[in-house]
C-alpha positions as CSV (number, residue, x, y, z in Angstrom):
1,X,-26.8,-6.6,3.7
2,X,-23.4,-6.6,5.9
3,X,-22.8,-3.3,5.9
4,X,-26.7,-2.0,6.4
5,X,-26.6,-4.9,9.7
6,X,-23.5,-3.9,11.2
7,X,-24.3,0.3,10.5
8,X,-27.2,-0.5,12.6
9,X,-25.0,-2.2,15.4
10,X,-22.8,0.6,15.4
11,X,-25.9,3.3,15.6
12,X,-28.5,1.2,18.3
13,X,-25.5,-0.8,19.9
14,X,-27.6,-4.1,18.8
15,X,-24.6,-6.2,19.4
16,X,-26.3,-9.3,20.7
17,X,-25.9,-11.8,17.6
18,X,-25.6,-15.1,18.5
19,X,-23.3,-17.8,17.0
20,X,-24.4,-21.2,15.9
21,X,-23.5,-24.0,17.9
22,X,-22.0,-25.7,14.4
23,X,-20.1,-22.8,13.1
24,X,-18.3,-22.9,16.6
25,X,-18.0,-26.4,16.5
26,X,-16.1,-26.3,12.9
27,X,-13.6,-23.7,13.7
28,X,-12.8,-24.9,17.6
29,X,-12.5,-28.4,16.1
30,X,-9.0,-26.7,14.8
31,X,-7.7,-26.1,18.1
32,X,-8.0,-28.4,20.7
33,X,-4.6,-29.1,22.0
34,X,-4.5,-25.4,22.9
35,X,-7.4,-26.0,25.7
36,X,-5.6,-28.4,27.9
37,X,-4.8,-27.5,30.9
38,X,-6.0,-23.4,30.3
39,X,-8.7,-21.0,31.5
40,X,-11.3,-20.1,28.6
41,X,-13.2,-16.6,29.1
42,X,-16.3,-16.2,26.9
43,X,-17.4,-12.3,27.5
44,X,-21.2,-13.0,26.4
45,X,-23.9,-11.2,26.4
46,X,-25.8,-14.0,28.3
47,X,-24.3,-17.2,28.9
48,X,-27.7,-18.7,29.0
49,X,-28.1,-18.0,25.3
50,X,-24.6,-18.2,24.4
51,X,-23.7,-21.4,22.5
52,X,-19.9,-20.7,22.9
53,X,-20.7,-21.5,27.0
54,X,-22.8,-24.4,26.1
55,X,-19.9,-25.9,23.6
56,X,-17.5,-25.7,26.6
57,X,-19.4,-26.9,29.2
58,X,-20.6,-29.6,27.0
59,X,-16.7,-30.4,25.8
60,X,-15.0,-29.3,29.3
61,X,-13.6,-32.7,30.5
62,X,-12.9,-33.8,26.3
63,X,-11.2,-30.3,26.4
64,X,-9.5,-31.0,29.5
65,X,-10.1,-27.4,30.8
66,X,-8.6,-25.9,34.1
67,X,-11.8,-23.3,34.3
68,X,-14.8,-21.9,32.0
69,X,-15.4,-18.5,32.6
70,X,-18.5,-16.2,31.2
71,X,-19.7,-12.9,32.2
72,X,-23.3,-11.4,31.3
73,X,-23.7,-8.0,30.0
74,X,-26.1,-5.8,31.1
75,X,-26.7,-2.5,30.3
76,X,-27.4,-0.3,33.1
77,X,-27.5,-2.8,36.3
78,X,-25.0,-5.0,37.7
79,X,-24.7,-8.4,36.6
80,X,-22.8,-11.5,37.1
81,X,-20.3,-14.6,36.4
82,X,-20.0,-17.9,35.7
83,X,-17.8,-20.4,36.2
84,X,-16.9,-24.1,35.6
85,X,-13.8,-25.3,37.4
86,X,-12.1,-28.6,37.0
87,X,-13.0,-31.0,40.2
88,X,-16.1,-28.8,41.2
89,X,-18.9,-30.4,39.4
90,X,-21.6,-27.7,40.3
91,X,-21.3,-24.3,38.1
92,X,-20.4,-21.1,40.4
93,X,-22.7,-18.2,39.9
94,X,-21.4,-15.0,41.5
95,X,-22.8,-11.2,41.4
96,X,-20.9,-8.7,39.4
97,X,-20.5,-5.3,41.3
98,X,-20.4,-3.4,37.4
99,X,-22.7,-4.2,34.3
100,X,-20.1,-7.1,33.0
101,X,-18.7,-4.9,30.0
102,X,-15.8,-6.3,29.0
103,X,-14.1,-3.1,29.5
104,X,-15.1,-2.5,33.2
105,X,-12.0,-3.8,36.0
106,X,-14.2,-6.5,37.2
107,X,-13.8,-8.1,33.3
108,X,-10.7,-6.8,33.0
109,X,-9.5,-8.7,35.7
110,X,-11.0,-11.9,34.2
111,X,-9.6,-11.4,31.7
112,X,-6.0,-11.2,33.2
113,X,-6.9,-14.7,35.0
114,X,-7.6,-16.0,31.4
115,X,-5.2,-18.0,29.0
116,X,-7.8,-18.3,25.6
117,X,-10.6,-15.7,25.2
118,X,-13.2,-17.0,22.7
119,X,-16.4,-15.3,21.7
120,X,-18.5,-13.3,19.4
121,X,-17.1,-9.7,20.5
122,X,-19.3,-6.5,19.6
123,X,-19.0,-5.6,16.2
124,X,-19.7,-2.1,17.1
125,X,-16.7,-2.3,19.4
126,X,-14.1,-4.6,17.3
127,X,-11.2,-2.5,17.1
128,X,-11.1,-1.9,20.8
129,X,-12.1,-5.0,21.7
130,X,-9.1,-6.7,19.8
131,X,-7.0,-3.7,21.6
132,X,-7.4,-5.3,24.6
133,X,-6.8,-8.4,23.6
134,X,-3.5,-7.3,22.4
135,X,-2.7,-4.7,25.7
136,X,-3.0,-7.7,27.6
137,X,-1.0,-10.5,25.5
138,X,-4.1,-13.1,25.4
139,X,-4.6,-15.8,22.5
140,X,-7.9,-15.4,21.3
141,X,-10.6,-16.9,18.7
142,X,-13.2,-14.6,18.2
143,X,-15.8,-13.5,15.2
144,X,-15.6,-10.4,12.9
145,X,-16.7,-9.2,9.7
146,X,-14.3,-9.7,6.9
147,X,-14.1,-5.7,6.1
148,X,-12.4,-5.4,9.8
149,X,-9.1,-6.5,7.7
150,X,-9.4,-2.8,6.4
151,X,-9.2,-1.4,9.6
152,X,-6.1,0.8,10.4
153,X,-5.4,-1.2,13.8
154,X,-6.7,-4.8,12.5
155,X,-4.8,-4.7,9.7
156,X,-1.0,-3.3,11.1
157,X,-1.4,-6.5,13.1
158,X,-2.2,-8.7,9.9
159,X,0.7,-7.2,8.5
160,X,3.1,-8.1,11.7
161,X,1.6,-11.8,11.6
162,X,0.1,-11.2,15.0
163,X,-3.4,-12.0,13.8
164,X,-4.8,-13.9,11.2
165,X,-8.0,-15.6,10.0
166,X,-9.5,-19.1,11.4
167,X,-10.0,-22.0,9.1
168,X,-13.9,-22.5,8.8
169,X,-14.9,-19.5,6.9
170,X,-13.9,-18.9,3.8
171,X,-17.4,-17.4,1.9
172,X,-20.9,-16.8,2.0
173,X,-22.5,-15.8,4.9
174,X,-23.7,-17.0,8.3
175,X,-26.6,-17.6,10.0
176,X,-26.8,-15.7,13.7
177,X,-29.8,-15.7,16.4
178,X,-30.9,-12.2,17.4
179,X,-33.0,-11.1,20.5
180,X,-36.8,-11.6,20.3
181,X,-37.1,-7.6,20.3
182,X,-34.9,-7.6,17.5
183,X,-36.5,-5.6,14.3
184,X,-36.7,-8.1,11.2
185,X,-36.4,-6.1,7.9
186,X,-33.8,-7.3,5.8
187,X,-33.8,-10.1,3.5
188,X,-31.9,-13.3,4.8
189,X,-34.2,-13.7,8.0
190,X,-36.5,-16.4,10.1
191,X,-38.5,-17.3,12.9
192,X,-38.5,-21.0,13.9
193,X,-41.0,-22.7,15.3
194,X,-40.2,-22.0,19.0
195,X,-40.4,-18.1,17.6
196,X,-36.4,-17.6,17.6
197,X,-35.3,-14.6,15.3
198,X,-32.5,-15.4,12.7
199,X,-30.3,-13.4,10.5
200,X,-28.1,-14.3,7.6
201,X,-25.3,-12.2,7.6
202,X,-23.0,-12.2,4.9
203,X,-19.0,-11.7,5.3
204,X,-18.1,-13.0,8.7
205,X,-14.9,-14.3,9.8
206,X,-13.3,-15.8,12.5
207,X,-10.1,-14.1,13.4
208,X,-7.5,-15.7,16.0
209,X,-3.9,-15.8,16.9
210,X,-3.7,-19.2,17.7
211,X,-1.8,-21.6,14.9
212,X,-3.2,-24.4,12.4
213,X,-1.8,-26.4,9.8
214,X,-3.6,-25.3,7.0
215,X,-2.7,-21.6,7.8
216,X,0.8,-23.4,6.1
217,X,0.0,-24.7,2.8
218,X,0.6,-22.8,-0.3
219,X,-1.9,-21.4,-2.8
220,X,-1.5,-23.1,-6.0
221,X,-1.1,-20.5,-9.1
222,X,-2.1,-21.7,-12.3
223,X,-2.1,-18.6,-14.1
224,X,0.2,-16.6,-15.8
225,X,1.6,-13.3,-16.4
226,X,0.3,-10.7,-19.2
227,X,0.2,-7.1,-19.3
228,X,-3.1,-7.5,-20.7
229,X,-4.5,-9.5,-18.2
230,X,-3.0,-7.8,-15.2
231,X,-3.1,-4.0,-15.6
232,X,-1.3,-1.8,-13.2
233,X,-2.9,1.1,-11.2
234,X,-2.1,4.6,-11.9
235,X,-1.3,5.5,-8.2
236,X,0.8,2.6,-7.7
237,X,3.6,0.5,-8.8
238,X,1.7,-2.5,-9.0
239,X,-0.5,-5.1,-11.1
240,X,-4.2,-5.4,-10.2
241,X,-5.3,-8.5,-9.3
242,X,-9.4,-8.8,-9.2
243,X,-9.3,-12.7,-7.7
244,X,-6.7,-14.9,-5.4
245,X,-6.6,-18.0,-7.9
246,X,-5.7,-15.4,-10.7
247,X,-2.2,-14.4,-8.8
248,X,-0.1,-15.3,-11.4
249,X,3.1,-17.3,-10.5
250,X,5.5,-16.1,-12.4
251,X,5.0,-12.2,-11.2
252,X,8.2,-11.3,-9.2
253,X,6.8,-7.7,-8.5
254,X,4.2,-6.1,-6.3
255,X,0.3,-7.0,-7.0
256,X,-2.6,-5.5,-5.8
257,X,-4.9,-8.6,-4.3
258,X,-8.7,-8.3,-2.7
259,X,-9.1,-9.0,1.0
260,X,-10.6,-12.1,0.5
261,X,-7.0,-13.0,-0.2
262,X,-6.3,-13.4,3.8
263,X,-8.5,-16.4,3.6
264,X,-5.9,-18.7,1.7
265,X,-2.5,-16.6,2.7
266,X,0.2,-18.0,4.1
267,X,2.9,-16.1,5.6
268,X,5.7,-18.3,4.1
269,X,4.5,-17.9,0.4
270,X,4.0,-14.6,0.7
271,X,5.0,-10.9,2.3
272,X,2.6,-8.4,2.8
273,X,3.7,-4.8,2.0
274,X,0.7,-2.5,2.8
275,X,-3.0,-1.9,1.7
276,X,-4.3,0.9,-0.6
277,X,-5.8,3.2,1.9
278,X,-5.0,6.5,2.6
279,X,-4.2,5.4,6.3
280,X,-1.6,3.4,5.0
281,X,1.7,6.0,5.3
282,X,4.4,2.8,5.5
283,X,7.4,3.5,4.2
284,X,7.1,0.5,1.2
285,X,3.6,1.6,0.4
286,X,4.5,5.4,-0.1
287,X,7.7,4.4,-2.1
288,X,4.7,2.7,-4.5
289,X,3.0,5.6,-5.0
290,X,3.2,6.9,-8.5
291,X,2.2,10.5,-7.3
292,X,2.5,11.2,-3.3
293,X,-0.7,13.4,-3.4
294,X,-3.1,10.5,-5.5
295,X,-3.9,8.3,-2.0
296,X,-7.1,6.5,-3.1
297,X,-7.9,2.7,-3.0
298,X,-6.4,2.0,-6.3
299,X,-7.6,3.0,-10.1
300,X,-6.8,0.7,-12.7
301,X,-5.4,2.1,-16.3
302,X,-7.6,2.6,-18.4
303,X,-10.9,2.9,-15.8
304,X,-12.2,5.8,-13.3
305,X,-13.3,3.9,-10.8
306,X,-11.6,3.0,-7.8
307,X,-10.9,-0.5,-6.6
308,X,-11.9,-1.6,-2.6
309,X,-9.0,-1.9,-0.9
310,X,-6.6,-3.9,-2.1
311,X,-3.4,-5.8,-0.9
312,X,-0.5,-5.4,-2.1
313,X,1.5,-8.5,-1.4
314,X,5.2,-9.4,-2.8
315,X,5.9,-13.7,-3.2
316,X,8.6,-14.8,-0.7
317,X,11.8,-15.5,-2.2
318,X,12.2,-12.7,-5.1
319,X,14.6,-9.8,-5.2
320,X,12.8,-7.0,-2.6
């Protein structure tokens, strides 16, 4: 379902999903003594359906924002801004010379001005979109799918603890508006009563480099470790490990973990050494290749299947 919706995105540019007001509610809820004081920039593709403008207009002064900022996107006219500024109790429309792409100068520029960029970027255009974000040093809280871990890009910057994954979403899936012109063939859709289009979209994530508590706390392990139970592959020096509460705690070695695993990780329980993917040519990872040449995801002993990409993650505190 995930992967047919975002295909699509990526072929017709239908980008325009819009978040719930209560998914946004649940992760910001996380953050607010970041807001004080800052300029937030929501690149939209309308404000006027955007609920990420309406939760920070509706939260400005609780907020205690310097200045809301959202552009519309159009695609082949100009288009415009908004703006709420502290002390100004009128919003402040003004024209956009260029279509409000958040790549164009006039964005760009906003984006400069900005402290905290938060949004629902284009999945078609998540790898450069979090590019930017990085070029330009802004903290950010924005929506993905969880496969974008896999990404080359996404995932060096996992690895270096610049990014990691919000609080809210751990599992299931999510439910997003789409445009009225927006085709409805997949299971997991709606029409309400006012004839608003809704999509269920499974494997979303909200991805941020902003800090919470939680991100802290430990996973608890349970479970120990067997040869049986915890196989190693055949291309690497490493134990498969099919589920994050099966990590067994008394494994001092390398193990092989799904993605899912970013959702409970924290950075001081343990280290992250690579992913198995070809794209990964780190020095660690190609040291736990069993032959240089075998670069697949990862094939368990004994089966000829490979794995999706794992992790392969190393508990803080044991002999590297």
């Amino acid at each position: 379902m995930t992967t047919e919706l975002l295909s699509k995105a990526r072929k017709n540019k239908a980008d325009e999903f819009y978040t719930q007001l209560s998914d946004i509610e649940k992760e910001l809820g996380h953050y607010k003594e970041y807001f004080n004081g800052k300029v937030v920039f929501c690149n939209c593709d309308d404000p006027a359906e955007s609920n990420f403008w309406r939760y920070f207009t509706l939260n400005f002064g609780f907020l205690g924002l310097k200045k809301l900022i959202a552009t519309h996107y159009e695609t082949k006219k100009s288009s415009y801004k908004l703006e709420m500024v502290s002390g100004i109790p009128d919003t402040i429309r003004t024209l956009l010379k260029q279509n409000g792409d958040f790549r164009s100068p006039e964005c760009v520029d906003i984006l400069m001005e900005a402290d905290i960029v938060v949004t629902n970027p284009p999945f078609s255009l998540f790898r450069e979109y979090v590019a930017q974000l990085m070029d330009y040093d802004k903290k950010f809280i924005i929506i993905g799918n969880v496969n974008a871990i896999t990404y080359k890009e996404t995932f060096q910057l996992i690895k270096d603890d610049k990014i990691w994954l919000g609080q809210s979403i751990h599992s299931g899936d999510r439910e997003f508006r789409v445009p009225e012109d927006y085709p409805l063939n997949a299971a997991g859709n709606r029409i309400d009563e006012n004839g608003n289009k809704f999509l269920r979209i499974k494997g979303v994530r909200w991805y941020t480099n902003l800090e919470y508590k939680e991100r802290h706390e430990n996973i608890i392990l349970r479970k120990k470790y067997s040869e049986a139970d915890y196989p190693k592959y055949n291309n690497y020096d490493a134990i498969n490990v099919d589920k994050t509460k099966d990590i067994p705690m008394d494994y001092e070695n390398v193990m092989g973990v799904p993605i899912t695993f970013m959702d409970k990780y924290n950075p001081d329980q343990f280290r992250i050494i690579g992913i198995t993917a070809s794209s990964d040519k780190s020095i660690e990872v190609e040291m736990l290749r069993i032959d240089p040449n075998h670069r697949n995801r990862g094939i368990v002993h004994g089966e000829d299947r490979e794995r999706y990409a794992r992790i392969l993650i190393k508990r803080i505190g044991e002999a590297q």
